[in-house]
VOGU-3710 file (C-alpha; in Angstrom, 3 decimals, decimal comma):
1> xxxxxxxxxx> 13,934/35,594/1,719  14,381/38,721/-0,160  17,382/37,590/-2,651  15,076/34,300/-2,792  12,218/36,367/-3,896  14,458/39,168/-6,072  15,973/35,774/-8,176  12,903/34,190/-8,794  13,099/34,846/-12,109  15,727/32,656/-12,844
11> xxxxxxxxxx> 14,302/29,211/-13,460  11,022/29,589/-10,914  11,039/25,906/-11,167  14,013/24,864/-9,989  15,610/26,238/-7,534  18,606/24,214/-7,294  19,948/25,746/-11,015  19,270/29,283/-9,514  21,982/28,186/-6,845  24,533/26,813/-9,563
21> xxxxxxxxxx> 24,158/30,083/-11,678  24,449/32,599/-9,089  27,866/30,635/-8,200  28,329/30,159/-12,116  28,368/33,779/-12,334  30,195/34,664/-8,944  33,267/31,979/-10,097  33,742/34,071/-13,662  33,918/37,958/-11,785  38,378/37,263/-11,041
31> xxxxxxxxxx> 38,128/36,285/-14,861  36,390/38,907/-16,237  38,185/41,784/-13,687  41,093/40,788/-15,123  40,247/41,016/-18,543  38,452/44,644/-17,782  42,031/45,594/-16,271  44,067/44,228/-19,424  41,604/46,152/-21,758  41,726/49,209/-20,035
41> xxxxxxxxxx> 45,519/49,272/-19,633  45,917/47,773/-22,854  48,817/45,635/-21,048  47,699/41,719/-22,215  49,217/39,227/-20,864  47,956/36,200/-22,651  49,620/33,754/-20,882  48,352/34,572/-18,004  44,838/34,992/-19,299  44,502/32,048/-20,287
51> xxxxxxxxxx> 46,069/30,486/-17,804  43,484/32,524/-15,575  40,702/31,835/-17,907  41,462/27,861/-17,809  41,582/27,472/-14,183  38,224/29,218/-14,136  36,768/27,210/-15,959  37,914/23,890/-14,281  36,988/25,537/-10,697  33,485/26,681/-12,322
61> xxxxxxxxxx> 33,054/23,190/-13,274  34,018/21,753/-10,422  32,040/23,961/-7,597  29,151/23,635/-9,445  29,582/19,187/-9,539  29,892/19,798/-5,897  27,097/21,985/-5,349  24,813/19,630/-7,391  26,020/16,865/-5,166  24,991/18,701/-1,572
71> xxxxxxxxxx> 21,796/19,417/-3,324  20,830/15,967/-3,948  19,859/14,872/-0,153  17,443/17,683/-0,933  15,902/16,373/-4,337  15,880/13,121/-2,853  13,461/14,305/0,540  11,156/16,017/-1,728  10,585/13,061/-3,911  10,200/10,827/-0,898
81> xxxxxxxxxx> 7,530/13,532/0,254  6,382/13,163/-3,786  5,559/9,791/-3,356  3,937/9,472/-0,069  1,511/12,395/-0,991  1,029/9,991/-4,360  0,132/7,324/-2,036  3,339/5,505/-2,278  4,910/3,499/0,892  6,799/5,556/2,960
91> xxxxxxxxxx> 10,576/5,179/2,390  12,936/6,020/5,199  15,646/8,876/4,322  19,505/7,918/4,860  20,542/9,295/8,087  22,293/13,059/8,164  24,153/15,130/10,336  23,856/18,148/12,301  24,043/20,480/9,383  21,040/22,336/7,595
101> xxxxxxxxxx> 20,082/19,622/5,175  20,334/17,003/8,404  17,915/18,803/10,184  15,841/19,358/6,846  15,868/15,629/6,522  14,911/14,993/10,053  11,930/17,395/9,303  10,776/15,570/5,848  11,301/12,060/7,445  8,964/13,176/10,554
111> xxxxxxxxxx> 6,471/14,306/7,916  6,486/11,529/5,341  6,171/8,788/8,180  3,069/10,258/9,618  1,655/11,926/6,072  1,764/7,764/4,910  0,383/6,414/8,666  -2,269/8,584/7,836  -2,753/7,756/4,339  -2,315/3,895/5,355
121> xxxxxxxxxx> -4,527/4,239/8,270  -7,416/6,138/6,254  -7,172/2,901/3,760  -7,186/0,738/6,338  -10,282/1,692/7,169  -11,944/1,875/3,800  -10,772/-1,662/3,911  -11,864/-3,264/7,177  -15,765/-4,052/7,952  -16,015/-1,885/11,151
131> xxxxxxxxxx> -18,384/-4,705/12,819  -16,157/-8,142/12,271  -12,617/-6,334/12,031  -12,172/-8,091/8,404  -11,592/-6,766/5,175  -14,846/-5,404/3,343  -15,532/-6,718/-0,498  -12,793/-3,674/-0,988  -10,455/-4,850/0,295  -10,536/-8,563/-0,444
141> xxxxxxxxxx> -10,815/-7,858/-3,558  -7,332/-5,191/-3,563  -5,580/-8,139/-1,598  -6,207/-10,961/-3,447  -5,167/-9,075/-6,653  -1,800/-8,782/-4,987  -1,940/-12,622/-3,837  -2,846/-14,135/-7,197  -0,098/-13,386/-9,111  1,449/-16,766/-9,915
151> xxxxxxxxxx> 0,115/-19,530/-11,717  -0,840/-21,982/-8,757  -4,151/-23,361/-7,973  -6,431/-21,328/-5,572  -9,699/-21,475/-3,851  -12,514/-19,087/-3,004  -14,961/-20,052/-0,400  -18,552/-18,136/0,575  -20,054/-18,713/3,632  -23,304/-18,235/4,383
161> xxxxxxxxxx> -24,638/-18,250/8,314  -27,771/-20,712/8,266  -31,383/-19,366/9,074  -29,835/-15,871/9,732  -32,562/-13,908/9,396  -34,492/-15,959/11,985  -31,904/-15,408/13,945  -32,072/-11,485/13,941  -35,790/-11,786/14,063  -35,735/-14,170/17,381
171> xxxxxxxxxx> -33,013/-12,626/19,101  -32,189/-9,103/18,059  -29,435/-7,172/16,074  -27,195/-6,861/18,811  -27,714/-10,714/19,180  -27,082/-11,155/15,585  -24,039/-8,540/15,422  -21,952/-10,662/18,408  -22,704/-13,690/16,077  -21,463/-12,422/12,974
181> xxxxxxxxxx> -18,248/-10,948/15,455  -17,892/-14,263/16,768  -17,713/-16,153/13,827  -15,192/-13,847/11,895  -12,725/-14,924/14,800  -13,954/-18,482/14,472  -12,709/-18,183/10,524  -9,642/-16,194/10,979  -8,291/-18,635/13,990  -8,889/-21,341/11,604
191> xxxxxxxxxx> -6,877/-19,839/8,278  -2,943/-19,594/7,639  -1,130/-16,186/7,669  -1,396/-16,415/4,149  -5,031/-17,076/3,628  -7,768/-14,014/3,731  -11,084/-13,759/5,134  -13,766/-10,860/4,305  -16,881/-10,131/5,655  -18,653/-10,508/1,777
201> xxxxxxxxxx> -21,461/-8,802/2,939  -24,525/-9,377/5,023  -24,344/-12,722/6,721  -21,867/-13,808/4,110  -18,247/-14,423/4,291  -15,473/-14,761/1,816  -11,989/-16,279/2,047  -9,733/-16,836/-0,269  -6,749/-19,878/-0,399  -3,789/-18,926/-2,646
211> xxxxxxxxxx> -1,508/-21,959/-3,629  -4,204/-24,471/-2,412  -6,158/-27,330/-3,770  -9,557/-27,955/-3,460  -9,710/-30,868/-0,770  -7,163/-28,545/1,304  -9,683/-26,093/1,081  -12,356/-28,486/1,596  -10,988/-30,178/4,712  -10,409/-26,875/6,625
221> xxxxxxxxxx> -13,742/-25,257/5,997  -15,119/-28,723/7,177  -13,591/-28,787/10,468  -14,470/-25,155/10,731  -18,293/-26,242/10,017  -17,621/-29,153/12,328  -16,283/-26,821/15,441  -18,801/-24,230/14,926  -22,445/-26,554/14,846  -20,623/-28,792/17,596
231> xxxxxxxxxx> -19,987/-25,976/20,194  -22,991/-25,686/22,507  -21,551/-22,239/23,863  -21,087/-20,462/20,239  -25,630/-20,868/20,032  -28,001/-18,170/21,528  -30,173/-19,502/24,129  -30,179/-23,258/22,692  -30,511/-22,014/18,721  -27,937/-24,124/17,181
241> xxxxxxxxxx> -25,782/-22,196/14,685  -24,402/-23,669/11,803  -23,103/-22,226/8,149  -22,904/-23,350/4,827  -20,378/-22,873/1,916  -18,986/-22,908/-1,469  -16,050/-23,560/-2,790  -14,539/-22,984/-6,371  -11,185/-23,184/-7,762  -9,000/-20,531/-9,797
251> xxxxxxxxxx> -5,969/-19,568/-10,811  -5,290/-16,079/-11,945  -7,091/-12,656/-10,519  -8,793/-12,264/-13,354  -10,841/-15,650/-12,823  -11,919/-14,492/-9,468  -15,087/-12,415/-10,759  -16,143/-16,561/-12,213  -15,360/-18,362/-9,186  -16,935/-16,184/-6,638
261> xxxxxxxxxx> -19,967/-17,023/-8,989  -19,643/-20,722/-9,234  -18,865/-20,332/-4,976  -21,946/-18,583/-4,558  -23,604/-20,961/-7,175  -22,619/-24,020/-4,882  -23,436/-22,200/-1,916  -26,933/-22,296/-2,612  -26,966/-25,876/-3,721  -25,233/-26,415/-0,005
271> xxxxxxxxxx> -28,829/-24,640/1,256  -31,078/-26,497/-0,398  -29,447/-29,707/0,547  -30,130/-28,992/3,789  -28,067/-26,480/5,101  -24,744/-27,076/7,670  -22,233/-28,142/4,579  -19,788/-27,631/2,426  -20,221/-28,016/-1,492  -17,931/-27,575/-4,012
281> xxxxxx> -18,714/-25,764/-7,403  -20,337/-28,386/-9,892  -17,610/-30,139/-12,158  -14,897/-29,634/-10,049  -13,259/-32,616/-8,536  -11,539/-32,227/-5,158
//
Protein backbone atom coordinates (compact mmCIF):
# COMPACT_ATOMS: atom_id res chain seq x y z
CA UNK A 1 0.00 0.00 0.00
CA UNK A 2 2.79 2.33 0.55
CA UNK A 3 4.32 2.46 -3.21
CA UNK A 4 0.39 2.61 -4.05
CA UNK A 5 0.06 5.60 -1.91
CA UNK A 6 3.87 7.18 -2.69
CA UNK A 7 2.71 6.97 -6.80
CA UNK A 8 -0.45 8.45 -6.47
CA UNK A 9 0.55 11.23 -8.13
CA UNK A 10 0.85 9.78 -11.30
CA UNK A 11 -2.53 9.82 -12.98
CA UNK A 12 -4.80 9.53 -9.50
CA UNK A 13 -7.41 8.49 -11.88
CA UNK A 14 -6.28 5.72 -13.42
CA UNK A 15 -4.49 3.42 -12.00
CA UNK A 16 -3.94 1.06 -14.69
CA UNK A 17 -1.47 3.89 -16.67
CA UNK A 18 0.44 4.22 -13.29
CA UNK A 19 1.18 0.37 -13.84
CA UNK A 20 2.25 0.81 -17.63
CA UNK A 21 4.61 3.79 -16.70
CA UNK A 22 6.31 2.42 -13.81
CA UNK A 23 7.12 -0.65 -16.31
CA UNK A 24 7.56 2.10 -19.14
CA UNK A 25 10.23 3.47 -17.10
CA UNK A 26 11.71 0.15 -15.55
CA UNK A 27 12.00 -1.36 -19.51
CA UNK A 28 14.27 1.96 -20.59
CA UNK A 29 16.96 1.68 -17.23
CA UNK A 30 19.42 -1.36 -19.60
CA UNK A 31 19.00 1.49 -22.31
CA UNK A 32 19.87 4.34 -20.59
CA UNK A 33 22.86 2.37 -18.32
CA UNK A 34 24.30 1.74 -21.32
CA UNK A 35 24.30 4.98 -22.74
CA UNK A 36 25.60 6.48 -19.13
CA UNK A 37 28.54 3.81 -19.59
CA UNK A 38 29.33 4.87 -23.36
CA UNK A 39 29.31 8.60 -22.25
CA UNK A 40 31.39 8.19 -19.45
CA UNK A 41 33.98 6.01 -21.21
CA UNK A 42 33.56 7.89 -24.22
CA UNK A 43 33.78 4.28 -26.01
CA UNK A 44 30.33 4.45 -28.47
CA UNK A 45 29.41 1.78 -30.00
CA UNK A 46 26.58 2.82 -32.21
CA UNK A 47 25.74 -0.25 -33.54
CA UNK A 48 25.12 -1.65 -30.68
CA UNK A 49 23.18 1.28 -29.30
CA UNK A 50 20.94 1.24 -31.48
CA UNK A 51 20.59 -2.05 -31.81
CA UNK A 52 20.03 -1.86 -27.88
CA UNK A 53 17.91 1.15 -28.17
CA UNK A 54 15.55 -0.64 -30.93
CA UNK A 55 14.92 -3.73 -29.10
CA UNK A 56 13.88 -1.51 -26.21
CA UNK A 57 11.66 -0.01 -27.72
CA UNK A 58 9.84 -3.04 -29.36
CA UNK A 59 9.97 -4.89 -25.76
CA UNK A 60 8.60 -1.47 -24.14
CA UNK A 61 5.90 -1.67 -26.58
CA UNK A 62 5.18 -4.91 -26.29
CA UNK A 63 5.09 -5.45 -22.24
CA UNK A 64 3.10 -2.64 -21.97
CA UNK A 65 0.20 -4.28 -24.95
CA UNK A 66 0.41 -7.14 -22.60
CA UNK A 67 0.02 -5.46 -19.46
CA UNK A 68 -2.99 -3.48 -20.86
CA UNK A 69 -4.43 -6.79 -21.87
CA UNK A 70 -4.24 -8.54 -18.10
CA UNK A 71 -5.69 -5.31 -16.98
CA UNK A 72 -8.77 -5.49 -18.92
CA UNK A 73 -10.67 -8.42 -16.83
CA UNK A 74 -10.20 -5.65 -14.29
CA UNK A 75 -11.79 -2.60 -16.26
CA UNK A 76 -14.33 -4.87 -17.34
CA UNK A 77 -15.53 -5.99 -13.33
CA UNK A 78 -15.60 -2.45 -12.39
CA UNK A 79 -17.86 -1.41 -15.16
CA UNK A 80 -20.09 -4.39 -14.53
CA UNK A 81 -20.10 -3.07 -10.79
CA UNK A 82 -20.67 0.61 -12.77
CA UNK A 83 -23.71 -0.46 -14.11
CA UNK A 84 -25.44 -2.40 -11.51
CA UNK A 85 -24.88 0.53 -8.98
CA UNK A 86 -26.54 2.66 -12.15
CA UNK A 87 -29.35 0.34 -11.92
CA UNK A 88 -28.45 -1.67 -14.89
CA UNK A 89 -29.20 -5.66 -15.08
CA UNK A 90 -26.68 -7.56 -13.63
CA UNK A 91 -24.30 -9.10 -16.22
CA UNK A 92 -22.42 -12.24 -15.33
CA UNK A 93 -18.41 -11.92 -15.57
CA UNK A 94 -16.53 -14.59 -17.91
CA UNK A 95 -15.22 -17.22 -15.73
CA UNK A 96 -11.32 -16.89 -14.35
CA UNK A 97 -8.82 -18.85 -12.81
CA UNK A 98 -7.08 -19.26 -9.67
CA UNK A 99 -4.92 -16.24 -10.08
CA UNK A 100 -5.42 -12.69 -8.39
CA UNK A 101 -7.74 -11.19 -10.94
CA UNK A 102 -9.84 -14.78 -10.77
CA UNK A 103 -10.41 -14.40 -7.33
CA UNK A 104 -11.02 -10.51 -7.84
CA UNK A 105 -13.65 -11.52 -10.31
CA UNK A 106 -15.19 -14.09 -8.10
CA UNK A 107 -15.40 -11.20 -5.49
CA UNK A 108 -17.09 -8.47 -8.01
CA UNK A 109 -19.45 -11.19 -9.48
CA UNK A 110 -20.62 -12.15 -5.72
CA UNK A 111 -21.19 -8.42 -5.25
CA UNK A 112 -22.87 -7.30 -8.45
CA UNK A 113 -25.40 -10.34 -8.27
CA UNK A 114 -26.63 -9.45 -4.87
CA UNK A 115 -25.97 -5.35 -5.19
CA UNK A 116 -28.75 -5.88 -8.45
CA UNK A 117 -31.12 -8.65 -6.32
CA UNK A 118 -31.27 -5.94 -4.07
CA UNK A 119 -31.77 -3.18 -6.37
CA UNK A 120 -34.38 -5.51 -8.34
CA UNK A 121 -35.99 -6.63 -5.23
CA UNK A 122 -36.35 -2.94 -3.72
CA UNK A 123 -38.22 -2.16 -7.28
CA UNK A 124 -40.10 -4.94 -7.06
CA UNK A 125 -41.62 -3.75 -4.34
CA UNK A 126 -42.22 -0.17 -5.31
CA UNK A 127 -43.99 -2.03 -8.02
CA UNK A 128 -46.28 -4.64 -6.48
CA UNK A 129 -49.60 -3.59 -4.41
CA UNK A 130 -48.59 -5.29 -1.09
CA UNK A 131 -52.44 -6.40 -0.54
CA UNK A 132 -53.34 -8.22 -4.14
CA UNK A 133 -49.59 -9.18 -5.09
CA UNK A 134 -50.12 -7.09 -8.52
CA UNK A 135 -48.38 -4.35 -9.93
CA UNK A 136 -49.40 -0.81 -8.43
CA UNK A 137 -50.35 2.16 -11.12
CA UNK A 138 -46.23 2.22 -11.03
CA UNK A 139 -45.63 -0.36 -12.24
CA UNK A 140 -48.28 -0.98 -14.88
CA UNK A 141 -47.59 1.89 -16.14
CA UNK A 142 -43.29 1.06 -16.39
CA UNK A 143 -44.45 -2.37 -17.96
CA UNK A 144 -46.69 -1.53 -20.42
CA UNK A 145 -44.24 1.15 -21.72
CA UNK A 146 -41.93 -1.76 -22.37
CA UNK A 147 -44.93 -3.90 -23.95
CA UNK A 148 -46.24 -1.27 -26.35
CA UNK A 149 -43.59 -0.85 -28.50
CA UNK A 150 -44.88 -2.11 -31.85
CA UNK A 151 -47.57 -0.94 -33.86
CA UNK A 152 -50.34 -3.66 -33.10
CA UNK A 153 -53.69 -3.10 -31.70
CA UNK A 154 -54.07 -3.21 -27.83
CA UNK A 155 -56.61 -3.01 -25.15
CA UNK A 156 -56.91 -1.49 -21.70
CA UNK A 157 -59.59 -2.68 -19.44
CA UNK A 158 -60.77 -1.04 -15.78
CA UNK A 159 -62.58 -2.93 -13.53
CA UNK A 160 -64.54 -1.76 -11.05
CA UNK A 161 -65.94 -4.25 -8.04
CA UNK A 162 -69.85 -3.48 -7.87
CA UNK A 163 -71.44 -1.88 -4.65
CA UNK A 164 -67.94 -2.00 -2.97
CA UNK A 165 -68.34 0.28 -0.52
CA UNK A 166 -71.45 -1.52 0.80
CA UNK A 167 -69.52 -4.19 0.89
CA UNK A 168 -66.81 -2.79 3.36
CA UNK A 169 -69.58 -1.14 5.24
CA UNK A 170 -71.66 -4.62 5.72
CA UNK A 171 -68.89 -6.83 6.20
CA UNK A 172 -65.66 -5.22 7.28
CA UNK A 173 -62.16 -4.35 5.81
CA UNK A 174 -60.73 -7.55 6.40
CA UNK A 175 -63.91 -8.88 4.56
CA UNK A 176 -63.36 -6.47 1.84
CA UNK A 177 -59.38 -6.97 1.70
CA UNK A 178 -59.85 -11.11 1.05
CA UNK A 179 -62.26 -9.89 -1.75
CA UNK A 180 -60.13 -7.59 -3.47
CA UNK A 181 -57.17 -10.68 -2.85
CA UNK A 182 -59.48 -13.02 -4.28
CA UNK A 183 -60.36 -11.39 -7.24
CA UNK A 184 -56.75 -10.32 -8.33
CA UNK A 185 -56.19 -14.23 -8.60
CA UNK A 186 -59.55 -14.56 -10.29
CA UNK A 187 -58.01 -11.92 -13.10
CA UNK A 188 -54.54 -13.13 -13.27
CA UNK A 189 -55.74 -17.03 -13.71
CA UNK A 190 -57.82 -15.74 -16.43
CA UNK A 191 -54.96 -13.57 -18.55
CA UNK A 192 -52.02 -14.93 -20.89
CA UNK A 193 -48.33 -14.71 -19.78
CA UNK A 194 -48.26 -11.84 -21.85
CA UNK A 195 -51.15 -9.84 -20.60
CA UNK A 196 -50.82 -7.53 -17.22
CA UNK A 197 -53.07 -6.92 -14.46
CA UNK A 198 -52.71 -3.95 -11.75
CA UNK A 199 -54.47 -3.24 -8.84
CA UNK A 200 -55.49 0.62 -10.40
CA UNK A 201 -56.31 1.65 -7.18
CA UNK A 202 -59.07 1.31 -4.66
CA UNK A 203 -61.56 -1.26 -5.78
CA UNK A 204 -60.34 -0.76 -9.30
CA UNK A 205 -58.33 -2.91 -11.51
CA UNK A 206 -56.39 -2.42 -14.66
CA UNK A 207 -55.13 -4.85 -17.31
CA UNK A 208 -53.72 -4.30 -20.22
CA UNK A 209 -53.86 -6.70 -23.74
CA UNK A 210 -50.88 -6.05 -26.07
CA UNK A 211 -51.40 -7.42 -29.71
CA UNK A 212 -55.19 -7.90 -29.07
CA UNK A 213 -58.42 -6.81 -30.55
CA UNK A 214 -61.23 -5.58 -28.93
CA UNK A 215 -63.76 -8.63 -29.03
CA UNK A 216 -60.60 -10.78 -27.77
CA UNK A 217 -60.52 -8.52 -25.06
CA UNK A 218 -64.13 -8.41 -24.77
CA UNK A 219 -64.79 -12.15 -24.70
CA UNK A 220 -62.25 -12.86 -21.89
CA UNK A 221 -63.28 -10.16 -19.49
CA UNK A 222 -66.86 -11.59 -20.16
CA UNK A 223 -66.26 -15.00 -19.08
CA UNK A 224 -64.27 -13.55 -16.26
CA UNK A 225 -67.58 -11.45 -15.28
CA UNK A 226 -69.49 -14.61 -16.05
CA UNK A 227 -67.27 -16.98 -13.52
CA UNK A 228 -67.06 -14.45 -10.91
CA UNK A 229 -71.21 -13.36 -10.40
CA UNK A 230 -71.91 -17.22 -11.12
CA UNK A 231 -69.76 -18.66 -8.23
CA UNK A 232 -71.88 -18.93 -5.09
CA UNK A 233 -68.57 -19.57 -2.97
CA UNK A 234 -66.54 -16.30 -4.28
CA UNK A 235 -69.91 -14.01 -2.21
CA UNK A 236 -69.76 -13.13 1.58
CA UNK A 237 -72.52 -14.58 3.47
CA UNK A 238 -75.06 -14.69 0.35
CA UNK A 239 -73.91 -10.93 -1.05
CA UNK A 240 -73.49 -11.68 -4.61
CA UNK A 241 -70.33 -10.11 -6.07
CA UNK A 242 -70.10 -8.98 -9.40
CA UNK A 243 -67.74 -6.22 -11.37
CA UNK A 244 -68.01 -4.03 -14.11
CA UNK A 245 -65.60 -2.80 -16.88
CA UNK A 246 -64.27 -0.79 -19.64
CA UNK A 247 -62.57 -1.41 -22.38
CA UNK A 248 -60.70 0.90 -24.95
CA UNK A 249 -58.39 0.28 -27.69
CA UNK A 250 -54.74 1.72 -28.45
CA UNK A 251 -51.85 1.35 -30.09
CA UNK A 252 -48.74 3.09 -29.01
CA UNK A 253 -47.67 3.99 -25.13
CA UNK A 254 -48.21 7.24 -25.64
CA UNK A 255 -52.11 6.69 -26.28
CA UNK A 256 -52.41 4.93 -23.03
CA UNK A 257 -52.92 8.24 -20.83
CA UNK A 258 -56.46 8.53 -23.63
CA UNK A 259 -57.59 5.11 -23.37
CA UNK A 260 -57.40 4.59 -19.70
CA UNK A 261 -59.79 7.69 -19.97
CA UNK A 262 -62.21 6.48 -22.52
CA UNK A 263 -61.90 2.82 -20.20
CA UNK A 264 -62.80 4.60 -17.25
CA UNK A 265 -65.33 6.72 -19.33
CA UNK A 266 -67.14 3.37 -20.37
CA UNK A 267 -66.74 2.01 -17.08
CA UNK A 268 -69.11 4.27 -15.68
CA UNK A 269 -71.58 3.97 -18.48
CA UNK A 270 -71.23 -0.04 -17.55
CA UNK A 271 -72.56 1.33 -13.80
CA UNK A 272 -75.23 3.14 -14.69
CA UNK A 273 -76.55 0.50 -16.96
CA UNK A 274 -76.89 -1.52 -14.25
CA UNK A 275 -73.83 -2.74 -13.07
CA UNK A 276 -72.30 -6.65 -13.70
CA UNK A 277 -70.98 -5.78 -17.51
CA UNK A 278 -68.69 -5.10 -19.78
CA UNK A 279 -68.79 -1.88 -22.08
CA UNK A 280 -66.61 -0.85 -24.53
CA UNK A 281 -65.43 2.86 -25.00
CA UNK A 282 -68.13 4.78 -27.18
CA UNK A 283 -67.26 4.65 -31.04
CA UNK A 284 -65.30 1.78 -30.95
CA UNK A 285 -66.51 -1.25 -32.74
CA UNK A 286 -65.46 -4.67 -31.45
Amino acid sequence: MRFYKATAFLFPRHYERRILLVCLVTALIPLTACIVLQATTGAWNIPTLTTLFVATLVAAALGLAAIHALLSPIGHAVTVLDAVRGGHPFVDLPECGDDLVGRLFRGAAAAASEAAGRIESRLEATERDPLTGLRNRSGFLDSAESLLLGTGNAVVALVDVDHFKLINEQFGRAASDSLLKGLAMRLEDSLRRTDIAARWGGEEFAVLFPDTQLDEARLVMERLRASVALDSEFGLEGWPVTFSCGLASLRTFADLGDATHRAEAALHIAKESGRNRVQIARGENA
